[in-house]
C-alpha positions in Angstrom: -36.2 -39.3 21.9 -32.5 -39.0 21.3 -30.4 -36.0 19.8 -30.4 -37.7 16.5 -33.8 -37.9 16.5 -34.7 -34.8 17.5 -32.3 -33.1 14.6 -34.2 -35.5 11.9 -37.2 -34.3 13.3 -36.3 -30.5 13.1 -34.9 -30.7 9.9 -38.4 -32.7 8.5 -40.0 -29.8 9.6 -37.9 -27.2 8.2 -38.3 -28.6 4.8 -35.6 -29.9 2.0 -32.4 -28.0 2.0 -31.8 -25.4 -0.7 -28.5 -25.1 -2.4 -27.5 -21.7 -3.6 -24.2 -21.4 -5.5 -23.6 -17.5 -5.6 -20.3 -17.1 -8.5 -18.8 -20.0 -7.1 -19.6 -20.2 -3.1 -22.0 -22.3 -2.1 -24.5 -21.9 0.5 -27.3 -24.1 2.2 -30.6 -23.3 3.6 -33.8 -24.6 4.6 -36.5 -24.2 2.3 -39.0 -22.8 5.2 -36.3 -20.2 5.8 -36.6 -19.4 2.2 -40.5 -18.9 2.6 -41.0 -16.7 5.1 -41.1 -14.5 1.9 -42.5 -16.2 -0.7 -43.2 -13.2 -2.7 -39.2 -12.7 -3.5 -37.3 -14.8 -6.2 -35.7 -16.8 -3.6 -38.9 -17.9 -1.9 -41.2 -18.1 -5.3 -40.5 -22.0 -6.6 -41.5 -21.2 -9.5 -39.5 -18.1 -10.6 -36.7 -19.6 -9.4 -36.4 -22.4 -11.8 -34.7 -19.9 -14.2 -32.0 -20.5 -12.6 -31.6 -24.2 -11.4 -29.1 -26.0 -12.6 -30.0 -29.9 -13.0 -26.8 -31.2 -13.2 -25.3 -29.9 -9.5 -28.9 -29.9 -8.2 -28.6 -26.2 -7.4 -29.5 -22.8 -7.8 -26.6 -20.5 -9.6 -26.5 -16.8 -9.5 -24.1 -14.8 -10.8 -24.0 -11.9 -8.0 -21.7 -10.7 -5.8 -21.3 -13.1 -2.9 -20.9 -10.5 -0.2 -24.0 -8.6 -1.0 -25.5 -12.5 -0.9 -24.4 -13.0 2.3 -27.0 -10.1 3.6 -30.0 -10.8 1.2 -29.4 -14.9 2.7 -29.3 -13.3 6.5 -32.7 -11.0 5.5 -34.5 -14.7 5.6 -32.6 -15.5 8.4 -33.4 -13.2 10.4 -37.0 -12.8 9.5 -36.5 -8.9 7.8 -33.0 -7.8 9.6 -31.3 -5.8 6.6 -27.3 -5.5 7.3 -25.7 -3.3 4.8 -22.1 -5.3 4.1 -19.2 -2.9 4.6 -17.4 -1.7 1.6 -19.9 -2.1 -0.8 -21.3 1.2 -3.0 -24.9 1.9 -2.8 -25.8 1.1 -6.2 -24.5 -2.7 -6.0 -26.5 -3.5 -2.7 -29.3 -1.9 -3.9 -29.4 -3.8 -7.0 -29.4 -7.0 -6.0 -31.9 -6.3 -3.7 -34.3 -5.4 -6.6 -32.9 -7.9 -8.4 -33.9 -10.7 -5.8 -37.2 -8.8 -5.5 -37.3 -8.3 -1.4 -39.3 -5.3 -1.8 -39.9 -2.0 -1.1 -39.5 -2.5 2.8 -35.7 -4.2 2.0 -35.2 -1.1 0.3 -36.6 0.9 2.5 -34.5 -0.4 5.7 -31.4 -0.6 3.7 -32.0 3.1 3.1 -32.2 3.6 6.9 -28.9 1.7 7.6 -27.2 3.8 5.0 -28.5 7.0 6.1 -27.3 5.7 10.0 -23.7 5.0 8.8 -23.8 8.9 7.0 -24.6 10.1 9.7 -22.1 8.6 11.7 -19.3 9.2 9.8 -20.5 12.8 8.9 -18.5 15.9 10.5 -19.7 17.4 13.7 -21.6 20.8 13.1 -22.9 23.7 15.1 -27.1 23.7 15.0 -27.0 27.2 14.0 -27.3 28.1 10.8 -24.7 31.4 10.8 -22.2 29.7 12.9 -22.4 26.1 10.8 -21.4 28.4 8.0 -18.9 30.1 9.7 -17.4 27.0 11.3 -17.3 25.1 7.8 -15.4 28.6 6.2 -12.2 28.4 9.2 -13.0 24.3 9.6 -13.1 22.7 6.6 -11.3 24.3 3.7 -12.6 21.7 0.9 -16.2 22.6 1.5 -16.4 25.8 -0.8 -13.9 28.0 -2.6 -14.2 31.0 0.1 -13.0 28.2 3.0 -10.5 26.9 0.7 -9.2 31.2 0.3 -9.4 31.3 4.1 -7.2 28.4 4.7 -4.7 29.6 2.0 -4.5 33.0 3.3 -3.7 31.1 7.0 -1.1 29.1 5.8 0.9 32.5 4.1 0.3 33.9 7.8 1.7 30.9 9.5 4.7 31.1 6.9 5.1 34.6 6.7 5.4 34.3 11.4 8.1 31.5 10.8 10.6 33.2 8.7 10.1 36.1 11.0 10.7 34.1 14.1 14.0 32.9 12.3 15.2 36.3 10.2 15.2 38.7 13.6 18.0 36.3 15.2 20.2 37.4 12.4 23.0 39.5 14.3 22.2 43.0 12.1 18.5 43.0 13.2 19.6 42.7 17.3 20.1 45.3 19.3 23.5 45.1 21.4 23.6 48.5 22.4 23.9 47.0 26.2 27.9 46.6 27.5 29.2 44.6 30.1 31.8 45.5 32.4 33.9 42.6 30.6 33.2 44.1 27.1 31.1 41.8 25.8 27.4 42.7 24.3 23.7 41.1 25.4 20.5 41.4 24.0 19.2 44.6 25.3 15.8 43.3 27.2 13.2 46.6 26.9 10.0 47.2 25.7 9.6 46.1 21.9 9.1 49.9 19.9 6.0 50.7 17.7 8.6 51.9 15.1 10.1 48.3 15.0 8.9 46.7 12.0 9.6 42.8 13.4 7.1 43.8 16.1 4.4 45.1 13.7 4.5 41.9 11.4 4.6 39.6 14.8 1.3 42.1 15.8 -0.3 41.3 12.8 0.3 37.9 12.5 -0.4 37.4 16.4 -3.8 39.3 15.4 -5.1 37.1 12.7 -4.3 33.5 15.5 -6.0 34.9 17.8 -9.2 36.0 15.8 -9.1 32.7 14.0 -9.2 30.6 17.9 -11.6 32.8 19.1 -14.4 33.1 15.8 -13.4 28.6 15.6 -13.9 28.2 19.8 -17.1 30.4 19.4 -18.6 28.6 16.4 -17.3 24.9 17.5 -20.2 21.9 18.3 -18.4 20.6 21.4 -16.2 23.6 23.2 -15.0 20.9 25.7 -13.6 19.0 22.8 -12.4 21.7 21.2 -9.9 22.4 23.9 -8.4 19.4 24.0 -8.2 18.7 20.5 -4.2 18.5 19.8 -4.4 21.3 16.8 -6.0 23.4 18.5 -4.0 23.3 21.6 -0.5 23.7 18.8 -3.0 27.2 17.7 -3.3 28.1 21.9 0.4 27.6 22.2 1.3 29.3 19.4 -0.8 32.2 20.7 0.1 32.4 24.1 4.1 33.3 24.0 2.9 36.9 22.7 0.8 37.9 25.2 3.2 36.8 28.4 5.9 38.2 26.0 4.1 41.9 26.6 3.7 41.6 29.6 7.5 40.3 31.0 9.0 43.0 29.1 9.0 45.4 31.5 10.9 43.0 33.9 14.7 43.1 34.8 15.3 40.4 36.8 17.0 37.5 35.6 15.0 34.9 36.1 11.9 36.7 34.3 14.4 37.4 31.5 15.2 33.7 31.4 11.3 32.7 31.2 11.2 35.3 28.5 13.4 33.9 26.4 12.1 30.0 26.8 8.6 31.8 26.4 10.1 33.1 22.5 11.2 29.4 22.2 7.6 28.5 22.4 7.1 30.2 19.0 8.6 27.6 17.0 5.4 25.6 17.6 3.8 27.5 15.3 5.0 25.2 12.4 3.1 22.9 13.3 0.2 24.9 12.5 0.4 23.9 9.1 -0.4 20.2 10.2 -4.2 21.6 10.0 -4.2 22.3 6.4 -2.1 19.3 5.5 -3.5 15.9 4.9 0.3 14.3 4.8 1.0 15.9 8.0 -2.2 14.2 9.6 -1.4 10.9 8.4 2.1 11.3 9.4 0.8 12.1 13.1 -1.5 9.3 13.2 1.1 6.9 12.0 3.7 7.9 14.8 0.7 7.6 17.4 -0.2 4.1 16.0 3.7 3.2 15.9 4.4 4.6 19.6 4.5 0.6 21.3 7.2 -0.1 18.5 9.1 3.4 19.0 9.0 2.3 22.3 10.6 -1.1 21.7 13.5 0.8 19.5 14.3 3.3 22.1 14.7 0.6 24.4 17.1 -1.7 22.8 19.2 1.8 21.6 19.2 2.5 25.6 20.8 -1.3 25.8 23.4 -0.6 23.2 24.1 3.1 24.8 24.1 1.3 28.1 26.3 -1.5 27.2 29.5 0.3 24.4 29.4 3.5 27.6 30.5 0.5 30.0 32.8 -1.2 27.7 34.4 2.0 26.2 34.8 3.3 29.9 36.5 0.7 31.0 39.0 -0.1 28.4 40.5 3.9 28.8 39.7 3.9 32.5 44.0 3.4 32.9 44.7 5.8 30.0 45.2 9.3 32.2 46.4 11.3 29.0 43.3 13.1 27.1 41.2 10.7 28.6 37.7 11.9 27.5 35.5 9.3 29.0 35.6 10.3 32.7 32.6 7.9 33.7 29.9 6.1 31.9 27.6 8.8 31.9 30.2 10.6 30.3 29.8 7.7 27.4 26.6 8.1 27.0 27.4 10.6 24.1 30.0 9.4 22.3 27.7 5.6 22.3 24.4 7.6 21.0 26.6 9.5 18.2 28.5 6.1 17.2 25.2 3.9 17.3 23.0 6.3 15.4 26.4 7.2 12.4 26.6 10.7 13.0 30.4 10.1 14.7 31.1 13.7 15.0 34.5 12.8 16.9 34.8 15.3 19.9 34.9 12.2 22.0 37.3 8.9 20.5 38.9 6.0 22.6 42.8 6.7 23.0 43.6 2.6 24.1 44.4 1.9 19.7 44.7 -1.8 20.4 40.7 -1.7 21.9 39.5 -0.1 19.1 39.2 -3.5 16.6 37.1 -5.1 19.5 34.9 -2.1 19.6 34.3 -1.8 15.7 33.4 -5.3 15.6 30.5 -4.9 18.5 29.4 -1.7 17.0 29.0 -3.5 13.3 28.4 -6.9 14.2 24.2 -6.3 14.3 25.1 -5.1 10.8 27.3 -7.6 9.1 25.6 -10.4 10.8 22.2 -10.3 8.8 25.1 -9.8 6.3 26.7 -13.1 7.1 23.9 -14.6 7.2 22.5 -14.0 3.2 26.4 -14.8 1.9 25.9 -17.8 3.8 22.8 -19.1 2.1 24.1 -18.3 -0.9 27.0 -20.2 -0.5 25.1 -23.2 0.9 22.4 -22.9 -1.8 25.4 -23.0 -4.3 26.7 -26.3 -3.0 23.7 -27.6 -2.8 23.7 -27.4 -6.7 27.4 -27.6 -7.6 28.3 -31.4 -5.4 24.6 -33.0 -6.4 24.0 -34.1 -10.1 21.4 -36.4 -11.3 23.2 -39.9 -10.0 25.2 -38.6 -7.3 28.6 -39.8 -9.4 31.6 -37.6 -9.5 34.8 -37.8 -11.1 38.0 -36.5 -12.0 39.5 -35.6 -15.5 42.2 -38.4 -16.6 44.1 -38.6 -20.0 41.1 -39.5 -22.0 38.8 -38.4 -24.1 35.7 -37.5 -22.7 32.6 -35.5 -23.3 31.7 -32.7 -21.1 28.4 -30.5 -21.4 29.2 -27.3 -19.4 25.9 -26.0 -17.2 25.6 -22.1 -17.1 27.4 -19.2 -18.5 30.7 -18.6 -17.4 31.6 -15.6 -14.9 35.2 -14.8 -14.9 35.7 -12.5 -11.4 39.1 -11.4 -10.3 40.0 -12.2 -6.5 37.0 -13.7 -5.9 36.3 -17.2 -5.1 34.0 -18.8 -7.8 32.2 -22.3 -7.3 33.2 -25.0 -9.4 32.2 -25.3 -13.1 29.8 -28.6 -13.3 30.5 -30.0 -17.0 28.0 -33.3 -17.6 28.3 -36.6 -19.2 26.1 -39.2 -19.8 26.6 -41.5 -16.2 27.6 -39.0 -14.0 29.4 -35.7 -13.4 33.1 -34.7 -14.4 34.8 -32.1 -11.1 37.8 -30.5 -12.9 40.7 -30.3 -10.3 41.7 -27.7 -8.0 44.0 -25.7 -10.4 41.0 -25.8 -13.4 39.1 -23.9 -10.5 41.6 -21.4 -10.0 42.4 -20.4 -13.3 38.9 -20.5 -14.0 38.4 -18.1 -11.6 41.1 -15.7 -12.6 40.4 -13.2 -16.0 39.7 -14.7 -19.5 43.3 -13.4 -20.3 44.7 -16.3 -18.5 43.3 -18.8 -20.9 45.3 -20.6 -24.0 44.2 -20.4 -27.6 41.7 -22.8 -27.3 40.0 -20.6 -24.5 40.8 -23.4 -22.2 42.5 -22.3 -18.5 46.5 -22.3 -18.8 46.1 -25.0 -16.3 44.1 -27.6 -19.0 47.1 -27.0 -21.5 47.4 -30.7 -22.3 43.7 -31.0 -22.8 42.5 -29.5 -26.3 38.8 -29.2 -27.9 37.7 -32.0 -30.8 35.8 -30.6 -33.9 32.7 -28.9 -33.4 29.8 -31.4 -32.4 27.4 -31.1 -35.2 24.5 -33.5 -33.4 24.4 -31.4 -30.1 26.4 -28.4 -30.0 25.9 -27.3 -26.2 28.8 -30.5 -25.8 32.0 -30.0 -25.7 34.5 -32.5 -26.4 38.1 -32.6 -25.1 41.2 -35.0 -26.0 44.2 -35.6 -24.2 47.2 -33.5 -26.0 50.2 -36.3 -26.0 
């Protein structure tokens, strides 16, 4: 027995094939596939005859054809219920009752929602207190107490950012040490109790730290915890403080330098308020989404910087006077400051007669594209202005002729204009050069019949009463 035969054969015994047109798609089944439940609309011949349609020998249903998709596959697949993605409850569940699969269809469709819930629901701690306590500091939408908790966080993260930027200002520092040279320093001793900057910092230091702890204690997964970006921002945010009190009573210099990159630290705390921002978030995943094409930018801006250092170096490597490009390195500012606009001019070329060649490189990415859409434009324009609809053109001679002018007139001054297309029966009429001109000049330029200066000897007949969109023109002898 040959293929062909043996596909007859398999199809003989899988009975006539079904046609099911679901709002327009069409599908194709066995009718054994159909009843393996015969119970259900589809596999019941006689309740489905409602809905056969005689003329296209099918079955029509007017359902949602994704929902169909899984209630087709259910027969398929002998009782396999797949729950299509993005669809609501309520519509997959309703054609299920509407198709009559049953209580078990329901009942496994059910299941497979409960599975995704689950899935998609947010970690929580097994114990009942600490659940609660994680969902109050965790999740501020999940009652009005979290949502207090989270506002009074975000005032605290606020209230330790304008501090960190208010006690720079010079009448809150203390300069009371002197150099030998007369000159003042930050005097580098233990913070006092009476200092009211290092109350607020306390109090604000206070509140991080018993937010981390109560949130590490109360967390599902401490492992994941820990390394969870925000809560490594919260740790770092933290941790400046403590090393702070603890350097303070150091006079070295390099302790007082770790001290003060230490204080840097604090500026991390703004992004503290990423936690209680849903912008924020998305921003963040975006960037990490976007990293391969960051990459790819910061790659082709190293090029350019690469590239402008070398040329720029070597075309005032002979000038010896206020030479400010002393190697390419050295270029490597002034081509990141020209490439990115911000030009803030501590660092120009001297060589005037280089500086065209440069300005060209450094705005030729930009005028290109530029270039590029005039050009079109100006193609696309020919394109319509030297074709008409026999491919004849002409020019004016003393005679009278008709002409039927295509488009609104656009008078621009110093600008070149295409040519005006005026129409005749058996071809197209090109005014000369000098019509072109003075067509392109202001309105003012034209004589009393509103005719160019240039088309003085031409002058316009009587109005056409049988098509006024023509205008007709005689020769002035």
């Amino acid at each position: 027995m040959n293929g062909t035969q043996r596909a007859s054969s398999s199809n003989e015994n899988r009975g006539a094939k079904v046609v099911i047109n679901v709002s327009g798609q069409r599908y194709e089944t066995f009718e054994k596939t159909l009843q393996v439940f015969p119970n259900t609309l589809l596999g019941d011949k006689e309740r489905r005859k409602e809905f056969y349609d005689p003329v296209n020998n099918e079955l029509f249903f007017d359902r949602n054809r994704v929902c169909f998709e899984s209630i087709l596959a259910y027969y398929q697949t002998s009782g396999v219920i797949i729950w299509p993605p993005g669809i609501p409850r309520k519509v997959f569940i309703s054609d299920i009752r509407f198709f009559d699969l049953g209580d078990q269809a329901l009942l496994k469709a059910g299941n497979g929602l409960e599975q995704r819930v689950e899935k998609a629901k947010r970690p929580l701690p097994k114990n009942n207190a600490q659940r609660k306590v994680w969902e109050l500091f965790e999740h501020p939408d999940t009652s009005s107490c979290a949502r207090a908790i989270a506002i009074w966080s975000v005032t605290i993260i606020v209230l330790s950012i304008v501090l960190f930027c208010v006690e720079t200002l010079p009448q809150f520092q203390d300069l009371s040490v002197k150099k030998s040279n007369g000159t003042s320093s930050l005097k580098e001793e233990e913070k006092k109790t009476e200092d009211p900057f290092f109350i607020i910092e306390t109090f604000c230091i206070s509140w991080f730290t018993l937010e981390y702890v109560i949130r590490f204690v109360c967390c599902p997964n401490k492992w994941k915890f820990f390394i969870s970006a925000l809560n490594m921002i919260d740790l770092i945010s933290i941790v400046p403080y403590y090393i702070t009190l603890s350097m303070e009573d150091s006079s070295n210099v390099s302790s007082l330098a770790v001290l003060r990159s230490v204080r840097l630290v604090r500026v991390f705390r703004i992004f503290k308020l990423s936690r209680y921002s849903r912008g924020l978030q998305i921003l963040g995943h975006t960037l990490k989404a976007s990293l391969r094409e960051l990459g790819l930018l910061f790659f082709f801006l190293c090029m350019g910087v690469i590239l402008f250092s070398s040329a720029v170096y070597y075309a005032e490597v002979g000038n010896e006077d206020n030479n400010d490009f002393l190697s390419i390195p050295h270029s490597f500012w002034w081509a990141i400051i020209t490439m990115t606009t911000v030009g803030y001019g501590d660092m120009t070329p001297k060589t005037l007669e280089k500086i065209p060649c440069f300005l060209d490189d450094t705005c030729h990415s930009r005028e290109s594209g530029r270039q590029l859409n005039t050009n079109g434009d100006e193609d696309e324009d020919e394109n319509v202005d030297n074709t008409d609809s026999e491919g004849q053109t002409q020019d004016i001679k003393n005679e009278s002729v008709s002409l039927k002018y295509l488009g609104e007139k656009t008078h621009k001054v110093g600008s070149k204009v295409r040519e005006r297309k005026w129409k005749r029966k058996g071809g197209s009429v090109k005014f000369p050069d000098a019509v072109y001109n003075a067509m392109d000049t202001c309105p003012a330029r034209a004589n009393e019949n509103g005719l160019p200066n240039s088309m003085s000897n031409y002058s316009p007949l009587p109005n056409n009463e049988t098509n006024p969109n023509v205008l007709l023109l005689e020769t002035i002898v």
